[in-house]
N, C-alpha and C positions, 0 to 999 in steps of 0.2 A: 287106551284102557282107563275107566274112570275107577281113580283110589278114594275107598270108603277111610275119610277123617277121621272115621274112632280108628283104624288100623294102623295108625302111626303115631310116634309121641309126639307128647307135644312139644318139646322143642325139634323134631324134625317140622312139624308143623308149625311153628314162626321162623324160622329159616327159609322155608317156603314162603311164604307169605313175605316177611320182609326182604326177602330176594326179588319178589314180583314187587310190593311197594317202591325200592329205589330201582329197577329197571324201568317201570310203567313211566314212574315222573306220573304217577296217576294224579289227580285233579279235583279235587273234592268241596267245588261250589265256588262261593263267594267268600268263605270263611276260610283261614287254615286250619288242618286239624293236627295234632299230636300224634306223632308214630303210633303211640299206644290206640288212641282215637279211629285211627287209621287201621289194625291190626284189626279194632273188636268189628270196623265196621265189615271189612272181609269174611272174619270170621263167620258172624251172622249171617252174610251170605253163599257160605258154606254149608251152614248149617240150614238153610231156606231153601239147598241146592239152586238158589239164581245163577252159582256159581259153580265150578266142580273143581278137583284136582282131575290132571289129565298126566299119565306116564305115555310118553311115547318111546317105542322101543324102536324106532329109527334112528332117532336123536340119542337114546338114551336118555331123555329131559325128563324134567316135573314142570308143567306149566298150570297154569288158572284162566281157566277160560268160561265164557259164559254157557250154561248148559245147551240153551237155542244155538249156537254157533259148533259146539262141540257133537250133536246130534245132524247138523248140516255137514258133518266133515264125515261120517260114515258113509 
């Protein structure tokens, strides 16, 4: 099930996020970026939906996953 971003605060909403940034070890070019750097760039693609929140009630998780991938899994 994909969770609509305005329906959560926002610090559950960087919690999220920086829980997915130090699990990923995600990778962001040739440059290092700043957590914070790192955060808006997420966000943004939250907010562009390139990306979604995902609740799985199997897991009981919160993950971030790309929308194309996440519409391949239904």
């Amino acid at each position: 099930m994909i969770i609509d971003i305005n329906q959560i605060s926002s610090e559950a909403l960087n919690a999220i996020i920086e829980d997915y940034i130090f699990r990923e070890g995600t990778d962001y070019g040739e440059f290092e970026c700043s957590l914070d750097e790192k955060k808006q760039q997420i966000k943004a693609q939250l907010a562009s939906k390139q990306i979604v929140l995902v609740y799985s009630e199997l897991h009981e998780t919160v993950n971030i996953l790309p929308f194309e991938q996440f519409n391949q899994a239904d």
